[in-house]
C-alpha positions in Angstrom: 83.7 112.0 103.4 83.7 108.8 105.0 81.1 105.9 103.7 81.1 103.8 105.9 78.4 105.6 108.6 76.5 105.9 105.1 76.3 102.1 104.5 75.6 101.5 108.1 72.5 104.3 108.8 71.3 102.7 105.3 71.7 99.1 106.9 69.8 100.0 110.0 67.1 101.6 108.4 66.9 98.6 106.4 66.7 96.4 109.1 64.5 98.4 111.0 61.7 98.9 108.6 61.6 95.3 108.3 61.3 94.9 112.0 58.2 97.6 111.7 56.6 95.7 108.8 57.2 92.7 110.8 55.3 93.6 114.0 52.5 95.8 112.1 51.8 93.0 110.4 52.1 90.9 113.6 49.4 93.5 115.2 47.0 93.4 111.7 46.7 89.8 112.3 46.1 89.3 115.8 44.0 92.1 117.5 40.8 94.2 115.9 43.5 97.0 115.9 44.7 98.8 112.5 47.6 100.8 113.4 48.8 102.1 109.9 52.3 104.6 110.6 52.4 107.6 108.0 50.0 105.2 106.5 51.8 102.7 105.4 51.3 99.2 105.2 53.3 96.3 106.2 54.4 96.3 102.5 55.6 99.3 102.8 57.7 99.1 105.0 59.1 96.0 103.0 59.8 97.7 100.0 61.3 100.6 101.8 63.9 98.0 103.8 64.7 96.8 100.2 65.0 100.2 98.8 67.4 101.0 101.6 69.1 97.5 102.3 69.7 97.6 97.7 70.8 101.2 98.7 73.4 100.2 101.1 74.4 97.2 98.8 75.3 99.3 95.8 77.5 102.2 97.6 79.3 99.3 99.3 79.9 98.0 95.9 80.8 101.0 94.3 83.0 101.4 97.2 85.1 98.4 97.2 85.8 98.3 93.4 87.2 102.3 93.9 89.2 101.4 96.7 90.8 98.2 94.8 91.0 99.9 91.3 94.6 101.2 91.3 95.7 97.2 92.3 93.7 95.8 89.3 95.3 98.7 87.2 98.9 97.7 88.1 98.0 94.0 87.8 96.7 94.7 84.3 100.2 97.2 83.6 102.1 94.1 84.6 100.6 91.6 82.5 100.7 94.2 79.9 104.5 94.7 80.3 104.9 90.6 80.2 103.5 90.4 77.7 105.7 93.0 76.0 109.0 90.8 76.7 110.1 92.9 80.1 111.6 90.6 82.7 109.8 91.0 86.1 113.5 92.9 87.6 113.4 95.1 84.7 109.9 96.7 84.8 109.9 100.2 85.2 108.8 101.6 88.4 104.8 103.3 88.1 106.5 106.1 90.0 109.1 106.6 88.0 108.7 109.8 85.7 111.9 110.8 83.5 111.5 115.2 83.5 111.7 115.6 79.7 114.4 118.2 77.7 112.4 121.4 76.4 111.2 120.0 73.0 110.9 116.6 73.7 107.9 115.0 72.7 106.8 111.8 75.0 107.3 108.7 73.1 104.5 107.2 70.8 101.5 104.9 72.5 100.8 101.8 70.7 97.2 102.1 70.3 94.4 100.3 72.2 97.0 100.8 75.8 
């Protein structure tokens, strides 16, 4: 499911509650008139626009560090593998998997990797 339309309804309603507070409050000031939507108050409305506009913040957070995860992963493999002595022409391709002879067990992890 795409997030994008997610981030961007939460971003509008956002914005658009502050626009209500805005001009409620606008109203509450300058006429005898005390228009109060679904009864709520100018303040309200603020702390739903932060509500939504924290809302939209997060998933868009959450969403960027998923979609850059596997490049931090292979940056961290590389240094990793440095580290370990390989030159950068002889690291072994990630998608590189060797099909193992019935009975062989996979080689030994060092722990903590």
């Amino acid at each position: 499911m795409p997030v994008l339309p997610i981030i961007d309804a939460l971003i509008f309603l956002g914005w658009s509650s502050l626009i209500v507070a805005f001009l409620q409050k606008a109203v509450l000031l300058t006429t005898s008139f005390r228009p109060f939507p679904f009864g709520m108050h100018p303040a309200d409305f603020v702390t739903v626009a932060c509500t939504f506009l924290l809302f939209a913040l997060a998933l868009a957070a959450r969403t960027w560090v998923k979609e850059h995860e596997p490049a931090i992963q292979a940056r961290r493999r590389r240094a990793r593998l440095a580290e370990a002595g390989y030159e950068i022409d002889e690291m072994p391709d990630p998608g590189f998997r060797r099909e193992r002879a019935d009975g062989e067990t996979p080689p030994r992890r060092l722990a903590g990797y």
